[in-house]
N, C-alpha and C positions, 0 to 999 in steps of 0.2 A: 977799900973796895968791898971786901967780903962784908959790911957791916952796914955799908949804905945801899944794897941791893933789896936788902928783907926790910931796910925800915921805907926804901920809897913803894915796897909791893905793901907793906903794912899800909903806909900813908895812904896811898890809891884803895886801896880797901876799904876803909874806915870813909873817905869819900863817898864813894860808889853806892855806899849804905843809905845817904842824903837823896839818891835820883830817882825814890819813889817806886823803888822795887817790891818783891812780894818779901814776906819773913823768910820765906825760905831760900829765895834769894840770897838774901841778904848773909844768914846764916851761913851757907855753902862761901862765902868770898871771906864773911870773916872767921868761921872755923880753919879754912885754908888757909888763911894767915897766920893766924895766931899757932896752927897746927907746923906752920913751917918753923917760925921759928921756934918752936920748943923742939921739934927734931934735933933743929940744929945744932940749938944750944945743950942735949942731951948727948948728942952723936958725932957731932963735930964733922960730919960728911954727907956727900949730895944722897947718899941713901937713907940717911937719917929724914933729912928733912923733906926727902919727897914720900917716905911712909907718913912722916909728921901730917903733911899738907893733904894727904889722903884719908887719914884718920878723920882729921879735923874738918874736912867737910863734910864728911858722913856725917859726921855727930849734930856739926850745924846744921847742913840740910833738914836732919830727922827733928831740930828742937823747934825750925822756922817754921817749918808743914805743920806741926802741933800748933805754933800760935797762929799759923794762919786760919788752922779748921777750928780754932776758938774764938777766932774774931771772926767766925761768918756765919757762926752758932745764932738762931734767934734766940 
């Protein structure tokens, strides 16, 4: 159970990324993912990987915003 939770939120993620969202979007769903589980697997506990999934959509957020304002650059 502990190992099929983060991989069907991973799998829903990596989905989500397909429905024609913005970069930043996109980013923010799969920094949180990927952010969860490296908490996880770093920290072994639910405060690991909710800093993880915190971290991790900042960073995403901040990378999608960037390719969005360069894909709308003339």
């Amino acid at each position: 159970m502990k190992t099929i939770v983060p991989s069907l939120f991973l799998a829903g993620t990596l989905f989500t990324g397909c429905a024609g969202l913005s970069d930043a979007s996109n980013g923010t769903l799969l920094g949180g993912g990927v952010g969860a589980l490296a908490g996880q697997a770093i920290g072994h506990d639910t405060k690991s990987t909710l800093i993880g999934s915190a971290v991790g959509a900042v960073i995403g957020y901040g990378v999608g915003n960037e390719r969005d304002k360069k894909r709308l650059q003339p």
